[in-house]
KELO-79677 format. One line per 5 residues: number of its first residue (from 0); their letters; for each residue x, y, z of C-alpha. Coordinates in steps of 0.001 Angstrom, whole numbers, plus 524288, in hexadecimal, padded with zeros to 5 digits. Example, Ala and Ser with C-alpha at 12.3 -4.5 7.8 and 13.67 -1.06 7.14 Angstrom:
BEGIN
0> AS> 8300C:7EE6C:81E78 | 83566:7FBDC:81BE4 .
END
This chain:
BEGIN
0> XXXXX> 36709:04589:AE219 | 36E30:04EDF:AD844 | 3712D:05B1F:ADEED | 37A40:06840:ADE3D | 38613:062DB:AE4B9 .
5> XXXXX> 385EC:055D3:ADD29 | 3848F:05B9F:AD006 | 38F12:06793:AD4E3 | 39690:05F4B:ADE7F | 39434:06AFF:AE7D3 .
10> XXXXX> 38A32:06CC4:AEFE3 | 38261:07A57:AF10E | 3886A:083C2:AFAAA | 383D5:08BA3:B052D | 38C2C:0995F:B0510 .
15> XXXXX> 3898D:0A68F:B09FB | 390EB:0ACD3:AFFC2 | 39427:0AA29:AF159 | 3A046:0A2DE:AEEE4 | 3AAE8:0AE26:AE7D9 .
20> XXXXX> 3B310:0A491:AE030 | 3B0E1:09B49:AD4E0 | 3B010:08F11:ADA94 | 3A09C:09040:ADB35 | 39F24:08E3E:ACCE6 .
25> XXXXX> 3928B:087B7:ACA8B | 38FC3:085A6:AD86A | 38412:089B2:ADFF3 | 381BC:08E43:AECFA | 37902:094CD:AF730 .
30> XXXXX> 37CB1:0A1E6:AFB8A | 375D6:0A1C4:B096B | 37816:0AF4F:B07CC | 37050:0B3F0:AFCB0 | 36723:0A729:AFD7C .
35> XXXXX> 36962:0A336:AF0CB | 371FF:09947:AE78F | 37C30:09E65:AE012 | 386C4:098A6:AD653 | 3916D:09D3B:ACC5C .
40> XXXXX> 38FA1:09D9E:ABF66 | 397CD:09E7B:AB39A | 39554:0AC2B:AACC0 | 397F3:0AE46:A9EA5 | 39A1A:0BBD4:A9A43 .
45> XXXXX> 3A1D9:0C68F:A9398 | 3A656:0D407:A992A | 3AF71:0DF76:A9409 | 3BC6B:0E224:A959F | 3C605:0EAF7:A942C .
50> XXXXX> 3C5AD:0EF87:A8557 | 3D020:0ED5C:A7B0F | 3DBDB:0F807:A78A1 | 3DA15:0F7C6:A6BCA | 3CDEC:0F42A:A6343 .
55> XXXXX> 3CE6D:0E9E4:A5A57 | 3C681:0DDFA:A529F | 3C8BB:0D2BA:A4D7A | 3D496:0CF85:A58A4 | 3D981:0C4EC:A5C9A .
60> XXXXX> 3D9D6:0BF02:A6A0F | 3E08A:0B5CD:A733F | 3E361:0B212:A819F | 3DC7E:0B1CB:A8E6E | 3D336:0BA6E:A9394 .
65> XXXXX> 3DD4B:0C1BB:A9D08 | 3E7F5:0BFDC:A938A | 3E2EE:0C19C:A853A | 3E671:0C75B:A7609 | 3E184:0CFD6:A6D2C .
70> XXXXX> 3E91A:0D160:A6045 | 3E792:0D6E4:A5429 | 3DAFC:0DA39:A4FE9 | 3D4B1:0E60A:A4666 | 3D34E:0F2FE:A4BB0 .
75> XXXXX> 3D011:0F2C4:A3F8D | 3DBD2:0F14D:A38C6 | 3E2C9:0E5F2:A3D82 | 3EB15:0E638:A4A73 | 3F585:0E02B:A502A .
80> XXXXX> 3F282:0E4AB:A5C9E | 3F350:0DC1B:A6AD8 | 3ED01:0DE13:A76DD | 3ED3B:0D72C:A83C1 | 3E184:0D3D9:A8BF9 .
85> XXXXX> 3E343:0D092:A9ABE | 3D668:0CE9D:A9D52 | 3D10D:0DCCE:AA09C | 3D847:0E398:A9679 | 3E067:0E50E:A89E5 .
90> XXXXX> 3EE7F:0EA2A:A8874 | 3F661:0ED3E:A7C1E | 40071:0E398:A764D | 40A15:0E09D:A6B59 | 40523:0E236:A5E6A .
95> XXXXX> 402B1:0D428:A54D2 | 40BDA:0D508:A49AD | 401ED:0D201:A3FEA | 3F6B4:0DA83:A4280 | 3EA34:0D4B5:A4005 .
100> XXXXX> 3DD0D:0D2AA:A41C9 | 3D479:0C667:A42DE | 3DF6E:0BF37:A48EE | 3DE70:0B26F:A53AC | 3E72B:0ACDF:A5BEB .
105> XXXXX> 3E84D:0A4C6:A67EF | 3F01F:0A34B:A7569 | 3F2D2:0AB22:A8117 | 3F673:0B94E:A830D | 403F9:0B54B:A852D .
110> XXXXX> 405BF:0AAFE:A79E5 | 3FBA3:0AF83:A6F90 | 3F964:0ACAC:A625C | 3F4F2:0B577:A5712 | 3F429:0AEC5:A48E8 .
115> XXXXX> 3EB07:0B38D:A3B70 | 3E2E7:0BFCA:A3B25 | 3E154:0CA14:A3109 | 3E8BD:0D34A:A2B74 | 3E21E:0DEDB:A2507 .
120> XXXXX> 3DA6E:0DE00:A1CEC | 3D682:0D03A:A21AB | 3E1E1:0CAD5:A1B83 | 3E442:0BCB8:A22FA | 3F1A3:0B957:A2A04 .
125> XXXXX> 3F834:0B080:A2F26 | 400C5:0B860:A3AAB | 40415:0AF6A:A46AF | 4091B:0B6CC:A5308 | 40C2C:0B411:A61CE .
130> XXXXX> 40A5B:0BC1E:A6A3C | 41238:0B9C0:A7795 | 40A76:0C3AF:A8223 | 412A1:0D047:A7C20 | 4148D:0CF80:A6EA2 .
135> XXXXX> 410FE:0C8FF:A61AE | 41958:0C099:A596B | 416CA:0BA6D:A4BB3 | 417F6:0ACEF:A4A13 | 420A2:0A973:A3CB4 .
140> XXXXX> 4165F:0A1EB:A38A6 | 40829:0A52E:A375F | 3FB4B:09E4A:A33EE | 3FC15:09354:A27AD | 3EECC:09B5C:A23A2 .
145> XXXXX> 3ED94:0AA73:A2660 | 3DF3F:0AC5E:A2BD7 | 3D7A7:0B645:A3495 | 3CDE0:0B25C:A3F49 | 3D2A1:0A4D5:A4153 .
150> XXXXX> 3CD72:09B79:A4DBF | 3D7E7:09AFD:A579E | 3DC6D:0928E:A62FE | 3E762:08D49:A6A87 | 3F445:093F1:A6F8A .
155> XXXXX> 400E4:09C30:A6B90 | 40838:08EE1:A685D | 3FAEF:08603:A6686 | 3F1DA:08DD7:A5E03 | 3E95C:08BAD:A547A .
160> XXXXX> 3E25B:09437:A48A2 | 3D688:08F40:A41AA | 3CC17:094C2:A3612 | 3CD15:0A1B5:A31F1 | 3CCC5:0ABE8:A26A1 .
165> XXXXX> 3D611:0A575:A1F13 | 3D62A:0A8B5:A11FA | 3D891:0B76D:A0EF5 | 3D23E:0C3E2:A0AB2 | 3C937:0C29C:A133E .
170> XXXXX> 3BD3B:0C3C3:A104B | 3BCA9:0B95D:A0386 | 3C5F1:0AFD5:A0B4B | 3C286:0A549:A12DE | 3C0E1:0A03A:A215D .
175> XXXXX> 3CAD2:0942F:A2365 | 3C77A:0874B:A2C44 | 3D838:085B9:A2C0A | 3DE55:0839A:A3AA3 | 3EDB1:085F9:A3F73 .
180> XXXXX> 3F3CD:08324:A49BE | 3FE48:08A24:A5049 | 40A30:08560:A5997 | 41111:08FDD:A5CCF | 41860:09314:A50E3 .
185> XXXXX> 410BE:08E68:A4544 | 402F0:08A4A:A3FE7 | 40012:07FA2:A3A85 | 3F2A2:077E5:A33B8 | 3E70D:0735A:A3D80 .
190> XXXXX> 3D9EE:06DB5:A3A25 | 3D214:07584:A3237 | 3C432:07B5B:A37FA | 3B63E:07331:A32AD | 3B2D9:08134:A3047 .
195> XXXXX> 3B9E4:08CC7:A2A65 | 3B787:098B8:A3232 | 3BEFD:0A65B:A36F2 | 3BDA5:0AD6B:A42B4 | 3BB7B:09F17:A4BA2 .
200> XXXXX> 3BCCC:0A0A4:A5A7A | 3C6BE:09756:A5FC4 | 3C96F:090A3:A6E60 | 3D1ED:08682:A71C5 | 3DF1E:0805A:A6DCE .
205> XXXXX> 3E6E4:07CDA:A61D3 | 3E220:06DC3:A643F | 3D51A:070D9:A692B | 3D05A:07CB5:A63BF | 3C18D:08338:A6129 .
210> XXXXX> 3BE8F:08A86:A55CC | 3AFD1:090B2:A565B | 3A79A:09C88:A4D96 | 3AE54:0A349:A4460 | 3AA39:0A845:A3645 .
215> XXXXX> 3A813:09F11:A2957 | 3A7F1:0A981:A25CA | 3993C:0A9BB:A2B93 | 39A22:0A827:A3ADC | 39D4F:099C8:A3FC0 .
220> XXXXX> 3977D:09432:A4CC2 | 3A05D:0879B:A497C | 3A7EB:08302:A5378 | 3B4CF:078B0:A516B | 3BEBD:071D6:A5A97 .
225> XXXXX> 3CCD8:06EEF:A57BB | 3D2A4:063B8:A5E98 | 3E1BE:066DF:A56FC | 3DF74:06131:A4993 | 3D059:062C4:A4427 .
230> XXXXX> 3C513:06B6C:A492B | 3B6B9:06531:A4B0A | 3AA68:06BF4:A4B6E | 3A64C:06DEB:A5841 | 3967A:074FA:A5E2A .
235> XXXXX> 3952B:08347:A5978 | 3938F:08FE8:A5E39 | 3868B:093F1:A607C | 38853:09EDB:A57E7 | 39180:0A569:A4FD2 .
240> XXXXX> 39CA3:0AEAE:A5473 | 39F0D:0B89B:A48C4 | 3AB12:0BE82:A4B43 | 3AB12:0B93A:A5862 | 3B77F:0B38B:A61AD .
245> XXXXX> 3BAB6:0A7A6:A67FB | 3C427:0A2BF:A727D | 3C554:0984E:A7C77 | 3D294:09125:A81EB | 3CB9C:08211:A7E97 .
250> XXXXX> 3C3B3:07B03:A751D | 3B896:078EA:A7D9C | 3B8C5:08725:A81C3 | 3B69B:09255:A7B84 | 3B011:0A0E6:A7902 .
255> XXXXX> 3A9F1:0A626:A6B02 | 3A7AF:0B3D9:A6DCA | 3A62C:0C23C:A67DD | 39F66:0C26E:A5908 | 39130:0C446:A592D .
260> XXXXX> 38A90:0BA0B:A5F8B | 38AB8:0B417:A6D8D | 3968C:0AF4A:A737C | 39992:09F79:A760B | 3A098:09831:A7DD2 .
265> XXXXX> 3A51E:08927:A7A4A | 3A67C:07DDE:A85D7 | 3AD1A:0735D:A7B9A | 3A112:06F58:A7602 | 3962E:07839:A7388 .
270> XXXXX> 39551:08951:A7282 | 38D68:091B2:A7C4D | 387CC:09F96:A7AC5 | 38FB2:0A7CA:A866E | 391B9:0B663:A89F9 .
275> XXXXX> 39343:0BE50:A7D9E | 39AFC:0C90F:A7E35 | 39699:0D84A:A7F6B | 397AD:0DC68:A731D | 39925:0D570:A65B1 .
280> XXXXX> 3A522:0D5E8:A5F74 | 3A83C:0CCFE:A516A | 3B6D9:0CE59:A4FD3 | 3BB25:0CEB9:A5E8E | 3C6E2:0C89A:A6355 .
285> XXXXX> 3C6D8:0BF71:A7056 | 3CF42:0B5D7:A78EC | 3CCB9:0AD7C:A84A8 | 3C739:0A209:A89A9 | 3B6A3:09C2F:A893F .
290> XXXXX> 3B4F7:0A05D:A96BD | 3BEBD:0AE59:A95C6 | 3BFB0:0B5D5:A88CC | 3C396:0C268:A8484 | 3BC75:0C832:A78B4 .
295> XXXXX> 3C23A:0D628:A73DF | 3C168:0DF43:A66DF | 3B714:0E0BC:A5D65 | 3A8E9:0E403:A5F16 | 3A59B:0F1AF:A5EF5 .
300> XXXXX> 3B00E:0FE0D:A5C97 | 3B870:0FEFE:A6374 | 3BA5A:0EEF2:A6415 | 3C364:0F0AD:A6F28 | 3BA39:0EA53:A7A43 .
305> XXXXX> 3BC64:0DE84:A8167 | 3B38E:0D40D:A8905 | 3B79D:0C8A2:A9030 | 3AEAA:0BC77:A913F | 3AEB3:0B3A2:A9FE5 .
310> XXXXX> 3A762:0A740:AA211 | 3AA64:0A78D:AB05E | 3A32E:0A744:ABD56 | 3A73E:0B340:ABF80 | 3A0F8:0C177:ABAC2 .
315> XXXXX> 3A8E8:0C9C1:AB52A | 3A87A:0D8EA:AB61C | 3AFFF:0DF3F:AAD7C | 3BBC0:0EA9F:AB00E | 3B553:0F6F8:AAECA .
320> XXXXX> 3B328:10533:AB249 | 3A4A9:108E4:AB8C7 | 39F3E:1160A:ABBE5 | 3A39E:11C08:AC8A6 | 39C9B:12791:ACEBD .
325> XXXXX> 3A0A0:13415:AC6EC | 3A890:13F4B:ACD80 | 3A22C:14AAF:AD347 | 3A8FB:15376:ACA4E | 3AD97:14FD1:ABB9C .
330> XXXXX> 3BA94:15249:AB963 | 3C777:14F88:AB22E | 3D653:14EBB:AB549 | 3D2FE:14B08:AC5CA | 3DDE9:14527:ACF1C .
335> XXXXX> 3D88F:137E4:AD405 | 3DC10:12E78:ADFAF | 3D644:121FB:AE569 | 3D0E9:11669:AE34B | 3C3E3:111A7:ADB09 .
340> XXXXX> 3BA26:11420:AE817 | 3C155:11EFF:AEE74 | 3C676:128B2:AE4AA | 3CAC9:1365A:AE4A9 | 3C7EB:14154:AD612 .
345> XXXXX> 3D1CC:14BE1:ADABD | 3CF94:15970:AD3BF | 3CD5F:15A28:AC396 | 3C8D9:16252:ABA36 | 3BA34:16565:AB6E1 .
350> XXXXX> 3BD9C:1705B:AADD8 | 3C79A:17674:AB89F | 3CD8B:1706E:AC343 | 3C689:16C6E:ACCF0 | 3CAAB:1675D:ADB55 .
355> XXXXX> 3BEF4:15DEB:ADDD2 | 3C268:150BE:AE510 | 3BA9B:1454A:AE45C | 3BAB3:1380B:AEC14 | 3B3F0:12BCC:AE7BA .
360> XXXXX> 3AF0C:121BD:AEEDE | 3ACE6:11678:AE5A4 | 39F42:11AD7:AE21C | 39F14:12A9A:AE172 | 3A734:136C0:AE1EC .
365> XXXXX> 3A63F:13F62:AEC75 | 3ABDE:14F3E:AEC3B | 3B948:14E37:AF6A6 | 3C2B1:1589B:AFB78 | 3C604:163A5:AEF42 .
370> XXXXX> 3D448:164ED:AED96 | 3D7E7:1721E:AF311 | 3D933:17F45:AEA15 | 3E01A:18302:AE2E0 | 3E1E5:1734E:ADE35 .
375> XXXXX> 3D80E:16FD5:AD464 | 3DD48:16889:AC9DB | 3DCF9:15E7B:ABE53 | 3E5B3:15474:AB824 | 3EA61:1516C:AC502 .
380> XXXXX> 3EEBB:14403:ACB54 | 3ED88:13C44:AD7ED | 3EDAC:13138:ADFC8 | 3EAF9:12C38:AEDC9 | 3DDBD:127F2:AF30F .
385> XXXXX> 3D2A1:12E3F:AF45E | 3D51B:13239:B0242 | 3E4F6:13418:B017C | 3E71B:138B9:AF291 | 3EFD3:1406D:AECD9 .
390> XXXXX> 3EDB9:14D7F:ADEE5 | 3F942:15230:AD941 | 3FC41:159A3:ACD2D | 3F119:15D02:AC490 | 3EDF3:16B53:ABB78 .
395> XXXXX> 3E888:176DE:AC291 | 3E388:180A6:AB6C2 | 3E9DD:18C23:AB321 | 3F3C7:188A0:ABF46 | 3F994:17E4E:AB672 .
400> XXXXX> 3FE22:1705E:ABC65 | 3FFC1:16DFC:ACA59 | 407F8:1663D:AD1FE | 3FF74:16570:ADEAB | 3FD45:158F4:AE706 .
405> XXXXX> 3F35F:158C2:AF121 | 3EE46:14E2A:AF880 | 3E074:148E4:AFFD6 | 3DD31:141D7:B0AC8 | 3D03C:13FF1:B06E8 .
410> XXXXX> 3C9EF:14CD3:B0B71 | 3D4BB:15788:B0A29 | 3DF47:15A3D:B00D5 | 3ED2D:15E8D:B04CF | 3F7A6:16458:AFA62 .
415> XXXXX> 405DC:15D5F:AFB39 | 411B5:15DAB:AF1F7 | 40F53:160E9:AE618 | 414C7:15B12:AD7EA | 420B9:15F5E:AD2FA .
420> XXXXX> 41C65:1617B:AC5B5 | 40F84:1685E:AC6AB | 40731:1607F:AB9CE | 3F94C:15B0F:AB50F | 3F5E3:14D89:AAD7C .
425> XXXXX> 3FED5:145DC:AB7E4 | 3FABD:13A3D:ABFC6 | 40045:13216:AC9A5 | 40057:12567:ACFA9 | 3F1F5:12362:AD3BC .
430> XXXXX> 3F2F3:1194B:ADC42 | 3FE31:120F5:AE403 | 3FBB5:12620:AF15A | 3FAD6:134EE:AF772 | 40913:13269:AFC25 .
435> XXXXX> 40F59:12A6C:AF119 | 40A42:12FAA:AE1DF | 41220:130E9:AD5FE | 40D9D:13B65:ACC33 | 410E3:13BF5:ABE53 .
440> XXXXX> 40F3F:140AE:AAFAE | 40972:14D09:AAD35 | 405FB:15713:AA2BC | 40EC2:162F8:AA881 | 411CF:17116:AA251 .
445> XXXXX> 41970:16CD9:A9637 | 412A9:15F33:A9573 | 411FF:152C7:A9AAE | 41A17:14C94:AA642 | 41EA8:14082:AA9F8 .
450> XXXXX> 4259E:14848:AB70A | 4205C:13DC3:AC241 | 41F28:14080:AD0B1 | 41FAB:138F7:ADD52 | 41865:13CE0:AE9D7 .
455> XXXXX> 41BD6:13918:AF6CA | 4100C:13EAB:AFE1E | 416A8:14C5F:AFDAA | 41E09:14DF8:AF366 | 42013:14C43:AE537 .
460> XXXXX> 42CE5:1485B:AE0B3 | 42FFE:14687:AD15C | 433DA:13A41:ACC57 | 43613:133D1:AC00F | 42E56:137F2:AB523 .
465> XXXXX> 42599:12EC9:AAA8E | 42BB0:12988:A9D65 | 41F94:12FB8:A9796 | 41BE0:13D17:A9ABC | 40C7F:13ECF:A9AA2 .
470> XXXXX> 4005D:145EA:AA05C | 3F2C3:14280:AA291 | 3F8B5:134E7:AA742 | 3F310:12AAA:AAFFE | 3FA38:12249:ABBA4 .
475> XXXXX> 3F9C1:117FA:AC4B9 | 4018C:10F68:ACEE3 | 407D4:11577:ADC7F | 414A2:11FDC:ADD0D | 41D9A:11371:ADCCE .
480> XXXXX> 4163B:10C7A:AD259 | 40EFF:114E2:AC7E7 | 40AE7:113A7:AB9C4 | 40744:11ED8:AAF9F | 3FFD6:11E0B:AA49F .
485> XXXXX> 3FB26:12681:A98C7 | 3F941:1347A:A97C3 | 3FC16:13EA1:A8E7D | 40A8A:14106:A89EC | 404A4:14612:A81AA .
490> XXXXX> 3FCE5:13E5F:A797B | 3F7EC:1344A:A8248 | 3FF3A:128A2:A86E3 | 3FF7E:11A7B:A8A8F | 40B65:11AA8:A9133 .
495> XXXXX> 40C4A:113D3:A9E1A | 41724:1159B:AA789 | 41AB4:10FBC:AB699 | 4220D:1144F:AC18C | 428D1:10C5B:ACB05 .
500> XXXXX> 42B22:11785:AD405 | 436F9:11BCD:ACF86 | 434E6:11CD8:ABF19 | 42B8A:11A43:AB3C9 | 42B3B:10F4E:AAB1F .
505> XXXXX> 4239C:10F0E:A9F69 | 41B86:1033A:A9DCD | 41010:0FED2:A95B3 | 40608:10846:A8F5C | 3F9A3:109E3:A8EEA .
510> XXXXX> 3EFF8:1056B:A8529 | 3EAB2:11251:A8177 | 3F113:11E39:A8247 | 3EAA5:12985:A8A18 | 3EACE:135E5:A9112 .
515> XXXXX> 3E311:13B4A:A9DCE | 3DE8B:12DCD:AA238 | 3DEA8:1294D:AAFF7 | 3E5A4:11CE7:AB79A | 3E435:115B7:AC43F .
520> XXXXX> 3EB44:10A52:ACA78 | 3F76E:10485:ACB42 | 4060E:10446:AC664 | 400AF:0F50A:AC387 | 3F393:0F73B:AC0F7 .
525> XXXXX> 3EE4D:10483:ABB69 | 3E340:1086B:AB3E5 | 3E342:11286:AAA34 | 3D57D:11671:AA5E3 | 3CF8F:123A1:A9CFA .
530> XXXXX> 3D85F:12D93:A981A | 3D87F:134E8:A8A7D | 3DB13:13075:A7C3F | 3D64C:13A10:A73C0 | 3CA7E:13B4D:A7F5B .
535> XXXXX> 3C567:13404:A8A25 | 3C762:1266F:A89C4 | 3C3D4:11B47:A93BA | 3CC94:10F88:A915E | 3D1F2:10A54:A9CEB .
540> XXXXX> 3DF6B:1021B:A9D0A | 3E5D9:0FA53:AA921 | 3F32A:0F854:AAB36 | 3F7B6:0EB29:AB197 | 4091D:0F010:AB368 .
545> XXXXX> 40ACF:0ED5A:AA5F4 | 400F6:0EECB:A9C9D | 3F5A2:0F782:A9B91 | 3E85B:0EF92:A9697 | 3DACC:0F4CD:A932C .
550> XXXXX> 3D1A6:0F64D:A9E05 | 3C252:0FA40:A9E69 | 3BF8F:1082A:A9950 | 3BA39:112EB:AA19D | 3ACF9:114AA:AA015 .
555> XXXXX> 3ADF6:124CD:A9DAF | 3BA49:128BA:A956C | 3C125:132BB:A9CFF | 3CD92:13B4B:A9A8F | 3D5E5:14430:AA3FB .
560> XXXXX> 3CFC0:13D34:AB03C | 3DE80:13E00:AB2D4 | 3DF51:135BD:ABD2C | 3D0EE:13590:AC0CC | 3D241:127CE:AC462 .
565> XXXXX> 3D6DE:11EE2:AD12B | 3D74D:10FB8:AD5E3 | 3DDA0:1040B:AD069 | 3DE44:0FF03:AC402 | 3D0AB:0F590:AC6A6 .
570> XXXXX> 3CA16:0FE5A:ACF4D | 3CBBB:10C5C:AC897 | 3C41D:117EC:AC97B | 3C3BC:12343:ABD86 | 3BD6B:13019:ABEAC .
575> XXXXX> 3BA7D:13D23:AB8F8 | 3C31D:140D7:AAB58 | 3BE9C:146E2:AA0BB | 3B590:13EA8:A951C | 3B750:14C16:A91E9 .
580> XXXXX> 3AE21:1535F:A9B05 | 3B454:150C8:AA7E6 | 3ACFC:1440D:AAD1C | 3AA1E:140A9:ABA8B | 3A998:131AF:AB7A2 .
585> XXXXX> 3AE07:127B3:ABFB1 | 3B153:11980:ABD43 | 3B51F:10D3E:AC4C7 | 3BDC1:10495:ABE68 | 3BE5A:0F592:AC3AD .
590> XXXXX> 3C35D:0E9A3:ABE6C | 3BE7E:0DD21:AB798 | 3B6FC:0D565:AC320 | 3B15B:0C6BF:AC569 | 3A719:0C1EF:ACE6A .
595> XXXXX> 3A223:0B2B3:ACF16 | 39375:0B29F:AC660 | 38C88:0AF11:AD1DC | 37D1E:0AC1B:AD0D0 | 371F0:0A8DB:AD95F .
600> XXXX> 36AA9:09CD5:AD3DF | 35D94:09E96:AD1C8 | 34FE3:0968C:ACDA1 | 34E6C:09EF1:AC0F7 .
END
């Protein structure tokens, strides 16, 4: 008798709880429990990530998932700009030296390949660069024939280029079925294509390679193999892909997505409708594997969106900010300590200063301890926890800037050493403590400041001051280990600089320049989020010790929350700011998340 366990090999199991890892693929079991069968499933789907720096069509793309490309592109001249995607976001890198759009390439994020494209307007060529994970270099020798759009597969040192617009100006030339193959230092003549077509999707490697869709010039749902000297005409795509992508690291495995029409996924023999993405986009630019791919660019203005594709057992949740409860009392320019479920909104400014206090308990806000007169005040800074925090600095009105410090225990404030240099627009080291905070930049009488201050629980002593003097700054990180980023020198800035406790170092900048936004986290791992370029803005960047990277934006652009913000860098919390009118919006910030597809079997 034919039965579960001898068609499985494993026999049904009796659990009280759901298995939590991924060995139960495909299995089935009785949760005594719930009183009902379950299993794992495979889940196909696509979900947003963080959007591009920069927006662009008709890119190219290469890599992993975690570790891919974009290059050149139209924007909507062509570019020659690079970007880096670590699998939640995108951070700037060196430029190609042939900008250019409708380029392909192949390989990995530290070994890539870039070769063809277009050169405005549309004119075909035959650049070849390397790219080595920093910078770009040209290749002596480029493509026998200059095209744009061509199929692509293989490696850096094993790559190979196939079909194309080959024959220039574009429109009254001609699609090409011609095929090279690269080795590192030069191309050389493959087997030609059955059928001549330009902008093909391409998996595999140089000696056994898929080419699939693709333009005529009408739309192609042709599919061919390569096995290293002749292609072969292998099952079609169910549909066409006009100005679609394709990746895939094998011949029998590989993604058409993007274009107009459904997405499909190949198994080595036959095409089958998947997950389409969110939103349409002809003339987007991809990488990836069949079962983890990366489509960016393109669709509607302004084509800087991304969305990753999983065929996994898992369910993905994207990074993202969600709507928190909203402060009590809008405001701008508050002092802010804590963490994302127990917060602290120290004083601000409505349309004076007020001293209103707020704590936050991961769902609401709820009215705490007023600072004492005469201390209302905006543009302020702090740090602590919600019950042991820690307001210094800030602009009292008419008064001018203040240098007071005062600190809470949850229910009452008590005044302590003040700042040495009395100034507004500064910030500090969020993640410091009541007893150990370093406070610096500044807009002062006569400007801005980059005078920084240590506290010791009772005093402030000075220290040394920032490369880059600036106001209306954001911070991160601990006394002994801080980072600072942004702000106004004026104009606005993307300068980022660390501390090591004893001086500043200037490191990598931001992605976008900006005044007035907030920050939370570490020296390690910050988040920078809001802020003001010309207005409000919402974008969102994350900074791993060396490189800042795209990150979800906030869902209400906000300016001069100056410092309205607390937690880490994945569990962040943003509130009040100014859209402008003051706002009392909160948000939650958490990070990308995965949980096994788990599903009770039914009859139905």
């Amino acid at each position: 008798m034919t039965n579960y366990k001898n068609i499985f090999g494993k026999p049904v199991k009796f659990l009280a709880t759901d298995p939590d890892n991924a060995e139960a693929e495909g299995q089935i079991w009785y949760n005594s429990t719930a009183g009902a069968f379950k299993s794992i499933v495979a889940l196909e789907a696509w979900s947003s990530s963080a959007n591009k720096i920069d927006p662009v069509q008709w890119a190219g793309g290469l890599g992993s998932q975690t570790a891919g490309l974009s290059y050149g592109g139209e924007q909507p001249a062509s570019q020659n700009l690079t970007e880096e995607y670590n699998g939640s976001g995108w951070s700037s890198s060196s430029n190609l030296n042939t900008g250019r759009n409708r380029v392909r390439g192949c390989g990995s994020q530290t070994a890539g390949l870039a070769f063809g494209g277009a050169t405005p307007p549309l004119t075909n060529t035959d650049a070849t660069e390397l790219y080595d994970g920093s910078t770009w270099t040209s290749n002596p020798t480029g493509l026998s024939s200059a095209r744009f759009t061509p199929g692509a597969a293989g490696t850096q040192t094993s790559a190979l280029a196939f079909g194309g617009y080959g024959v220039a100006p574009f429109p009254s030339g001609s699609v090409v079925t011609s095929t090279e193959e690269f080795n590192g230092t030069s191309w050389t003549a493959g087997g030609a294509l059955n059928t001549a077509r330009s902008n093909m999707g391409g998996a595999g490697t140089q000696t056994a390679a898929l080419g699939f869709a693709g333009d005529e010039p009408a739309a192609s749902t042709k599919t061919e193999a390569y096995d290293g000297s002749t292609w072969t005409n292998v099952n079609a795509l169910n549909s066409t892909n006009p100005g679609g992508y394709g990746c895939g690291t094998s011949q029998t495995a590989a993604l058409s997505f993007g274009g107009t029409n459904p997405a499909e996924i190949w198994d080595g023999t036959n095409w089958a409708v998947t997950a389409s993405m969110a939103t349409a986009r002809p003339s987007l630019g991809g990488f990836g594997s069949s079962s983890a791919a990366v489509g960016f660019g393109a669709g509607s203005s302004p084509f800087t969106s991304t969305e990753e594709y999983n065929k996994s057992i898992n369910v993905i949740t994207a990074a993202a900010w969600s709507a928190g409860g909203d402060l009590n009392t809008a405001r701008r320019g508050l002092g802010s300590a804590g963490t994302q479920t127990a917060a602290l909104a120290m004083s601000g400014n409505t349309t004076v200063g007020v001293a209103n206090v707020e704590s936050y308990n991961g769902t609401s806000w709820t009215n705490s301890t007023a600072l004492p007169a005469p201390t209302a005040r905006w543009q302020t800074s702090g740090s602590g926890t919600q019950t042991a925090a820690l307001l210094f600095g800030g602009y009292i009105g008419p008064s001018g800037d203040t240098g007071t410090t005062q600190k809470f225990d949850g229910s009452t404030w008590t005044s302590t050493g003040s700042l040495n240099n009395p100034r507004r627009a500064l910030t500090g080291s969020g993640s410091g403590t009541q007893t150990a905070t370093l406070a610096f930049g500044a807009y002062a009488p006569g400007g801005v400041s980059a005078v920084t201050e240590s506290f010791n629980g009772t005093t402030w002593t000075n220290v040394n001051s920032m490369n880059t003097a600036r106001g209306y700054l954001a911070g991160a990180g601990i006394q002994t280990a801080a980072l600072a980023f942004g702000g106004a020198t004026p104009p606005p800035t993307n300068a980022t600089e660390s501390w090591n406790g004893t001086s500043w170092t200037t490191v990598n900048s931001m992605n976008t320049a900006r005044a007035q936004l907030n920050g939370t986290g570490l020296q390690t791992a910050a988040l920078a989020f809001g802020g003001e370029v010309g207005g409000a803005i919402g974008i969102s960047e994350s900074w791993d010790g060396t490189n800042w990277s795209t990150s979800p934006s906030l869902g209400t652009a906000r300016l001069n929350a100056n410092n309205g913000g607390a937690g880490t860098q994945t569990s962040a919390i943003a509130f009040g700011g100014s859209l402008p009118p003051n706002t009392a919006a909160t948000e939650e910030f958490n990070p990308e998340s995965s949980a096994l597809n788990l599903k009770t079997l039914t009859t139905s």
